[in-house]
MARLO-600790 format. One line per 10 residues: number of its first residue (from 1); their letters; for each residue y, z, x of C-alpha. Coordinates in nm, 2 decimals, padded with zeros to 4 digits. Each point is the difference from the previous one (the first is absolute). Example, Ala and Ser with C-alpha at 12.3 -4.5 7.8 and 13.67 -1.06 7.14 Angstrom:
! MARLO-600790
1) as) -00.45:00.78:01.23 ~ 00.34:-00.07:00.14
***
This chain:
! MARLO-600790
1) xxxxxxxxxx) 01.20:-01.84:-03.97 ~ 00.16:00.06:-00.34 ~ 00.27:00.23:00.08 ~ 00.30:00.15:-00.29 ~ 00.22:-00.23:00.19 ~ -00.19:-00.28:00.04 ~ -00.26:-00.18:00.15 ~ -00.07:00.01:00.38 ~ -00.23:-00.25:00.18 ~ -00.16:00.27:00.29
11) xxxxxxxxxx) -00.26:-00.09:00.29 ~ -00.18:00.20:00.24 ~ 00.04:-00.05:00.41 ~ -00.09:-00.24:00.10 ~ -00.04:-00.19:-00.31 ~ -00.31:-00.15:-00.06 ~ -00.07:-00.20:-00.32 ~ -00.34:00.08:00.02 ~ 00.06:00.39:-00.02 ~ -00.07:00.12:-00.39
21) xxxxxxxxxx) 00.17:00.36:00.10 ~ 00.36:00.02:-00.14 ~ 00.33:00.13:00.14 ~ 00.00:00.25:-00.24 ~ -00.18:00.21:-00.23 ~ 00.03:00.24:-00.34 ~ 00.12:00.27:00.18 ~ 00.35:-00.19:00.13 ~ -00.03:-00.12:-00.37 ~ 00.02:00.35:-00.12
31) xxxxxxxxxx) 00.28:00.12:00.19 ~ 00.22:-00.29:-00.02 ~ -00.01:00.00:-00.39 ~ 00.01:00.36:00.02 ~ 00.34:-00.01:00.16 ~ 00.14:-00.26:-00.28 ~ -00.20:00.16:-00.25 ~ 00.23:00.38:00.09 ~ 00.32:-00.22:00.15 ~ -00.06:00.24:00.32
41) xxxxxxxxxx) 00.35:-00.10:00.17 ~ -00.09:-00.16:00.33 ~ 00.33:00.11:00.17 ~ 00.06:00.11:00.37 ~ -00.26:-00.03:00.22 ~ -00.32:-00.14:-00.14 ~ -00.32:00.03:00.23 ~ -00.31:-00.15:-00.05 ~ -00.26:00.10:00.19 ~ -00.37:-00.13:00.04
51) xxxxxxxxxx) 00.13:-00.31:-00.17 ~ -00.32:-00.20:00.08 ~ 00.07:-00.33:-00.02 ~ 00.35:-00.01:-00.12 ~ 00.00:00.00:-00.39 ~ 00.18:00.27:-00.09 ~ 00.32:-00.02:00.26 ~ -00.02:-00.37:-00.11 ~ 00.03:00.09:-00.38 ~ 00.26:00.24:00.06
61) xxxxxxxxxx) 00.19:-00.20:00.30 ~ 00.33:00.03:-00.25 ~ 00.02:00.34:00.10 ~ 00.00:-00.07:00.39 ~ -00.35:00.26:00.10 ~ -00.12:00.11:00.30 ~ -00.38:-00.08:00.07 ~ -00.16:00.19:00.25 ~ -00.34:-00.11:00.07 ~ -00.28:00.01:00.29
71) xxxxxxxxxx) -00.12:-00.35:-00.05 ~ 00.10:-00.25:00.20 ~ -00.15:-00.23:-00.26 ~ 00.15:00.14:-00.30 ~ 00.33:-00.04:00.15 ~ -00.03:-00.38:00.08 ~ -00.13:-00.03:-00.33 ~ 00.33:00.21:-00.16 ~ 00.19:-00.22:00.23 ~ -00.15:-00.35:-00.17
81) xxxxxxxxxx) -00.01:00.16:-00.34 ~ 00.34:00.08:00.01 ~ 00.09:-00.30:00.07 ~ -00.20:-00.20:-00.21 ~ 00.18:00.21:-00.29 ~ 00.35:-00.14:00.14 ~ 00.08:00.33:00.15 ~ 00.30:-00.02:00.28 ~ -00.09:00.13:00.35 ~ 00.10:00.35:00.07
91) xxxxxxxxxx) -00.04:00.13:-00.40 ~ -00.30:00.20:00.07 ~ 00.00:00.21:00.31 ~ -00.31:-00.03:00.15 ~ -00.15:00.33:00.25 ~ -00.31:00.10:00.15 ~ -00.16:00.33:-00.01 ~ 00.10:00.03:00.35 ~ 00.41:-00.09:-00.09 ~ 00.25:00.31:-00.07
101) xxxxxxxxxx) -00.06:00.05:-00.39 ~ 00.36:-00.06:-00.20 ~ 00.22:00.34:00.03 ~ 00.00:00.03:-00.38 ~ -00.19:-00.09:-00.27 ~ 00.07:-00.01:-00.38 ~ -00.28:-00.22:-00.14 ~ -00.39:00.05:00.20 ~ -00.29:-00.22:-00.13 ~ -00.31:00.07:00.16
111) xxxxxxxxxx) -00.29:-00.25:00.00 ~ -00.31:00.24:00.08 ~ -00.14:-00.06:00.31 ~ -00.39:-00.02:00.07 ~ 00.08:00.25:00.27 ~ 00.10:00.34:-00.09 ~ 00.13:00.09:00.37 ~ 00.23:-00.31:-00.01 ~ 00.16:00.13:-00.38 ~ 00.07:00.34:00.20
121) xxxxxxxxxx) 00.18:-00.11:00.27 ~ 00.19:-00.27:-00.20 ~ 00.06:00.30:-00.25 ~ 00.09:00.27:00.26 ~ 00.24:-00.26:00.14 ~ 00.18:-00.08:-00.28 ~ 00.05:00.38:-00.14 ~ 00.30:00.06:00.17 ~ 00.18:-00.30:-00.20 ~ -00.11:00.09:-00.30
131) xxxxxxxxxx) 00.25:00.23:-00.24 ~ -00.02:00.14:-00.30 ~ 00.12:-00.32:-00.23 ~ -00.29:-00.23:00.16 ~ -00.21:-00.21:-00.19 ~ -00.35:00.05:00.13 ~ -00.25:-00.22:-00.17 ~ -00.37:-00.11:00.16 ~ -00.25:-00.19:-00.09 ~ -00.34:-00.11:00.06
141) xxxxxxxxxx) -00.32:-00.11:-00.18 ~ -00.22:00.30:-00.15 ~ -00.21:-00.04:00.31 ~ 00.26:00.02:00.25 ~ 00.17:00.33:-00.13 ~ -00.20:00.33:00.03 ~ 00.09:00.39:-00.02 ~ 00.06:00.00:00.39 ~ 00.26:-00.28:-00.07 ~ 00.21:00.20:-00.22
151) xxxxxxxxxx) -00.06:00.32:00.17 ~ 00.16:-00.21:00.27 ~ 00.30:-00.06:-00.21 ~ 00.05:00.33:-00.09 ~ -00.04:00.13:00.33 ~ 00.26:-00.22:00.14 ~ 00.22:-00.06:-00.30 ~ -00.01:00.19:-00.27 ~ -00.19:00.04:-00.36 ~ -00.22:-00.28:-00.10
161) xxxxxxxxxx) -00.13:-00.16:-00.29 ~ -00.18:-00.29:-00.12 ~ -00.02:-00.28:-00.25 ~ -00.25:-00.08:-00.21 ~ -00.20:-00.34:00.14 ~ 00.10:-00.34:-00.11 ~ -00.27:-00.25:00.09 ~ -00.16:00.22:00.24 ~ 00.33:00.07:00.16 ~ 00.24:00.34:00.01
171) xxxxxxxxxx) 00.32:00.08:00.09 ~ 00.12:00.33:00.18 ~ 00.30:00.22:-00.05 ~ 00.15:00.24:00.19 ~ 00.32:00.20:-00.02 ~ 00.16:00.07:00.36 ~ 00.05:00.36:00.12 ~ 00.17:-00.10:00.30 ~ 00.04:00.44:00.08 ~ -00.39:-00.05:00.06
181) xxxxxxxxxx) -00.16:00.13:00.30 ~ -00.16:-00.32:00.13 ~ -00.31:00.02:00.28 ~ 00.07:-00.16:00.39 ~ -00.08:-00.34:00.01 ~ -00.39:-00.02:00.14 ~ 00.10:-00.36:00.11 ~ -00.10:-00.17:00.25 ~ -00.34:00.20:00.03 ~ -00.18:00.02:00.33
191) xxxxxxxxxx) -00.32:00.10:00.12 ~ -00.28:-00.04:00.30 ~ -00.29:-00.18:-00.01 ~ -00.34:00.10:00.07 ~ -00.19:-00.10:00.27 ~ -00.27:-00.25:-00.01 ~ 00.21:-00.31:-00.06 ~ 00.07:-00.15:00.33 ~ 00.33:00.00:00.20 ~ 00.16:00.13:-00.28
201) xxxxxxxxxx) -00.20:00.34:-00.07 ~ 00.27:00.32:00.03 ~ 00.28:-00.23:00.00 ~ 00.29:00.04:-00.27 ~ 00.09:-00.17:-00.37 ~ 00.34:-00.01:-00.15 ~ -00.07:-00.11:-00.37 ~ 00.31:-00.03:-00.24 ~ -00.01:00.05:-00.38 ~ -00.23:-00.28:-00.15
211) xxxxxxxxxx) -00.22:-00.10:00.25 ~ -00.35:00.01:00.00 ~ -00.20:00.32:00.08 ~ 00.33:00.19:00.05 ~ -00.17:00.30:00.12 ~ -00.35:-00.10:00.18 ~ -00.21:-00.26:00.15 ~ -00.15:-00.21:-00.26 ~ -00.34:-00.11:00.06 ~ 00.01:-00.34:-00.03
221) xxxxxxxxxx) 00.32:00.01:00.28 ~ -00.26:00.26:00.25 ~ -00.26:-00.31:-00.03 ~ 00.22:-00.29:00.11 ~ 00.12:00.25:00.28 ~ -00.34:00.08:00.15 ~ -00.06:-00.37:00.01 ~ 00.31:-00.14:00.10 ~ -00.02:-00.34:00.23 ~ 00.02:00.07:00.41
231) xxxxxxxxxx) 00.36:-00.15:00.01 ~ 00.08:-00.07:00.37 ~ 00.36:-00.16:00.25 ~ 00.26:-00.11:-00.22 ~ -00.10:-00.09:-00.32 ~ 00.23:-00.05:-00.29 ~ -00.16:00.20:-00.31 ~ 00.05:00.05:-00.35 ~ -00.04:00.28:-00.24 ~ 00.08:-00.15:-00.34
241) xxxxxxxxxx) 00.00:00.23:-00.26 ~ 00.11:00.28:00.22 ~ -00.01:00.27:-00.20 ~ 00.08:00.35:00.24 ~ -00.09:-00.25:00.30 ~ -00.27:00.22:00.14 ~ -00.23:-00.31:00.08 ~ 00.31:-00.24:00.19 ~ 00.07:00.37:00.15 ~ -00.38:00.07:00.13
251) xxxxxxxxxx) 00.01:-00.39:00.10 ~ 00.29:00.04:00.23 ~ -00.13:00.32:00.15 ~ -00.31:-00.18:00.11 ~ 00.17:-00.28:00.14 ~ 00.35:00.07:00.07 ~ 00.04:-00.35:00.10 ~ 00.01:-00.10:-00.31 ~ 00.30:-00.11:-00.26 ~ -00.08:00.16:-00.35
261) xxxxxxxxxx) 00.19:-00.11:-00.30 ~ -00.04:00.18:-00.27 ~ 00.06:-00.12:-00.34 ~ -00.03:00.13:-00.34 ~ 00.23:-00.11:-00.36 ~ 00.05:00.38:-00.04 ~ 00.32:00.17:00.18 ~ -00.14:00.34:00.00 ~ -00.30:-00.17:00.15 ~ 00.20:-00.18:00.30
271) xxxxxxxxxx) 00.19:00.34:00.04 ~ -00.33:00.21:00.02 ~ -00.17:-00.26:00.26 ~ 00.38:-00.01:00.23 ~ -00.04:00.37:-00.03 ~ -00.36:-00.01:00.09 ~ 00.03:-00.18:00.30 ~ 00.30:00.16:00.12 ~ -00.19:00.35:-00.08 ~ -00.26:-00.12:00.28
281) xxxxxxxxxx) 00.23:-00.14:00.30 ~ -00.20:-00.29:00.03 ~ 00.11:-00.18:00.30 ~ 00.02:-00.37:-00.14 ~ 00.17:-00.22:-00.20 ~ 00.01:00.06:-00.35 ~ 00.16:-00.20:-00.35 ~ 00.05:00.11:-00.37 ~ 00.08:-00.22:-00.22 ~ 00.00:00.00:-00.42
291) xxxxxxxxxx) -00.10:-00.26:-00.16 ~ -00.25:-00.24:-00.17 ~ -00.25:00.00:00.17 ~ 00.05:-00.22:00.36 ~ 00.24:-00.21:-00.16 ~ 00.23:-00.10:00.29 ~ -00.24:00.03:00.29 ~ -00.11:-00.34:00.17 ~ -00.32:-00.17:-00.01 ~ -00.23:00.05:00.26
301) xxxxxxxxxx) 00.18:00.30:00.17 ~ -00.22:00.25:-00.07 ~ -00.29:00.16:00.19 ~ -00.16:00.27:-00.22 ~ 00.09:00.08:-00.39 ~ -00.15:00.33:-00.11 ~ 00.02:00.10:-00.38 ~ -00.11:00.16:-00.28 ~ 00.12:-00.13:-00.33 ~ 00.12:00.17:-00.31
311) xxxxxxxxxx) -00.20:-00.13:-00.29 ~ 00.22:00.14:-00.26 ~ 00.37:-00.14:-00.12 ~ 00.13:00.30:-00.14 ~ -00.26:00.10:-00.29 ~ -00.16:-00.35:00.01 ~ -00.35:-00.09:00.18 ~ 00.08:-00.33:00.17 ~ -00.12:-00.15:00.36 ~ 00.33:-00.22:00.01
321) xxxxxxxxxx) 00.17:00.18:00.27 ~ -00.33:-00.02:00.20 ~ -00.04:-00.34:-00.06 ~ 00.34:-00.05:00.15 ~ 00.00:00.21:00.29 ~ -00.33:-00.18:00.10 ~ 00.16:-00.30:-00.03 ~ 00.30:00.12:00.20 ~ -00.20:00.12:00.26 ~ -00.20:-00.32:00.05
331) xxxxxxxxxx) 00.33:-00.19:00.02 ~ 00.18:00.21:00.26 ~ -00.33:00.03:00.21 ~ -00.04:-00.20:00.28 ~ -00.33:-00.17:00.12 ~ -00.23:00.26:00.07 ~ 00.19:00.23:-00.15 ~ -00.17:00.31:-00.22 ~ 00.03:00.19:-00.32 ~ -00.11:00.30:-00.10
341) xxxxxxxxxx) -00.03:00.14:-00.31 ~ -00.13:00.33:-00.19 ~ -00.06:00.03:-00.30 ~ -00.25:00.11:-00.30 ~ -00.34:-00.15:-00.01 ~ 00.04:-00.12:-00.40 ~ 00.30:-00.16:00.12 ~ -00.23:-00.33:00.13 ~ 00.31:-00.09:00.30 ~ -00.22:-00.17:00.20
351) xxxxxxxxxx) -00.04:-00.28:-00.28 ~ 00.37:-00.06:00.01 ~ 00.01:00.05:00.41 ~ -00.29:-00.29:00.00 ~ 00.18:-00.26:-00.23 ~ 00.34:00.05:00.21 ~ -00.15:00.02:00.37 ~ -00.35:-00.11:-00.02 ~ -00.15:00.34:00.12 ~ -00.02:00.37:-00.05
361) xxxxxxxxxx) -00.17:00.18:00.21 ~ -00.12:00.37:-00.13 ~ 00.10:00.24:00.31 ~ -00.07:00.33:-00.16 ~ -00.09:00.18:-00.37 ~ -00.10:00.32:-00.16 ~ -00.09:00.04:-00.36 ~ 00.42:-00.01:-00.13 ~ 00.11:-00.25:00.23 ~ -00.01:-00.28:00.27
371) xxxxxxxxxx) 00.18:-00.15:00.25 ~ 00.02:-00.34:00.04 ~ 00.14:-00.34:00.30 ~ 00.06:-00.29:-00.08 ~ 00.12:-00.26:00.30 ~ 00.23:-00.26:-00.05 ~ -00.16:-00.34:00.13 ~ 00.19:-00.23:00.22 ~ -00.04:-00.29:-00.22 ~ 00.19:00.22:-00.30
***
């Protein structure tokens, strides 16, 4: 990336030469040379937040930022771009959404999220930092940034403007009134769910700020929980890609027997599943864990992986991350050992379940969706 100090080398996590999508796009572009272009002074406390895979605390690593990001990913990839760039250790402060934000900030740059829930809390969290003198800059690409976005802004912040595009990308601006009367925090959101979906029907749902379906069952999740395997005795069992963790949850309600680890790159995910479970005083034994994918668990010491994989990476449409979490799956399974996945019916899994295990086995579908095993072999 061509930046107005330089040239950076930047990779996405985990770095795959065969991946065409870059760390970085015209909208990091944009802000960056906006904040030569007006020599914004990037003094104090300088937080970055959304930062998705680490370009623009890299470029501006001089000025010692604070990221603050949800993805596990993005922040091994900061971590490796930084220092790839020759960065020292301990120069950029690294949080999660779920770390105490900084107690003051002079400089916030705000990477869009896709989710407008997640820019509320991180906004709404950040408010009381902010004073008058703070530079408040975001950015985004044209698609990413709609009226409820800076509504948002100015709810939270103060007045807000924009910027004319620049390759399909535009900057926001927004002048803190830090006398505003800001709304509660809505975060973490919980709800009940309905009946008709097994041992979990009635049962609560803690969902923090980003996570899918914040506020509801989606469908596709109802499906995979009225067809959930009959998990019986002590079984060690995987939900990998977490999300709230309503399906490990309904698993370990059914069989309380059972160790459920529940694993997801997102913090806010991880938080919303540990609240989940806790929510539901289920008897068993329970782990959450963030990270990529089941990196870090042994071979063959699994009995059951259940999942449902994300076939977006931010605004790209890629099956990467369900290639890998197959692949995972099929690794840390032992003999005999099952996967199940849901997922959309265009999305052709049981192809890529076939060429890793051999099988797939169609257990249930509708018109949307379908639920798929696959069995790991004892000769694999």
């Amino acid at each position: 990336m061509t930046t107005p100090w330089g040239e950076l080398a930047l990779t996405r996590f985990p770095e795959d030469p065969r991946d065409r999508l870059r760390a970085w796009d015209a909208a990091d572009e944009y802000l960056l040379r906006h904040l030569a272009d007006e020599q914004v002074a990037l003094s104090g406390t300088v937080v970055v937040v959304g930062d998705r895979w680490g370009a623009l605390v890299t470029a501006l690593a001089a000025h010692r930022p604070v990221q603050i990001t949800d993805s596990f990913l993005s922040q091994e990839a900061t971590r490796a771009n930084l220092e790839r760039a020759g960065v020292e250790p301990g120069t950029v402060r690294l949080l999660t959404t779920q770390d105490p934000t900084p107690g003051r900030v002079d400089v916030l740059l705000v990477r869009v999220p896709k989710s407008l829930a997640l820019l509320e809390d991180q906004l709404l969290r950040l408010a009381p930092a902010v004073h008058e003198g703070t530079v408040v800059v975001g950015t985004g690409m044209v698609k990413e940034i709609h009226t409820s976005t800076l509504r948002l802004f100015e709810r939270i912040l103060g007045p807000t403007r924009t910027s004319l595009a620049e390759k399909k990308a535009r900057l926001i601006f927004c002048t803190p009134q830090p006398s505003l009367a800001r709304p509660a925090n809505p975060w973490p959101y919980g709800y009940t769910l309905p009946d008709g979906v097994g041992a979990a029907s009635g049962r609560p749902v803690v969902n923090h700020a980003g996570v899918f379906c914040g506020d509801r069952l989606d469908i596709g999740t109802r499906f995979f929980l009225q067809h959930l395997p009959d998990s019986r005795g002590s079984q060690r069992i995987v939900d990998l890609g977490c999300g709230n963790g309503i399906v490990g949850t309904a698993v370990a309600l059914a069989n309380p027997e059972a160790e459920v680890l529940f694993v997801d790159e997102s913090f806010q995910a991880v938080a919303s599943a540990e609240g989940t479970y806790k929510a539901n005083g289920v008897p068993g034994h329970a782990e959450f864990r963030v990270g990529d994918g089941l990196t870090g668990v042994p071979e063959d010491s699994v009995d059951l992986v259940l999942n449902n994989p994300p076939f977006h990476s931010h605004q790209a449409t890629t099956d990467a991350t369900a290639w890998r979490m197959f692949a995972d799956a099929r690794r840390t399974l032992r003999p005999g050992g099952e996967l199940w996945v849901i997922g959309n019916r265009h999305l052709g899994y049981h192809v890529k379940l076939r060429k890793l295990f051999g099988n797939s086995q169609l257990v249930a579908s509708d018109p949307k969706f379908v639920v798929l095993k696959a069995v790991k072999r004892a000769s694999d």
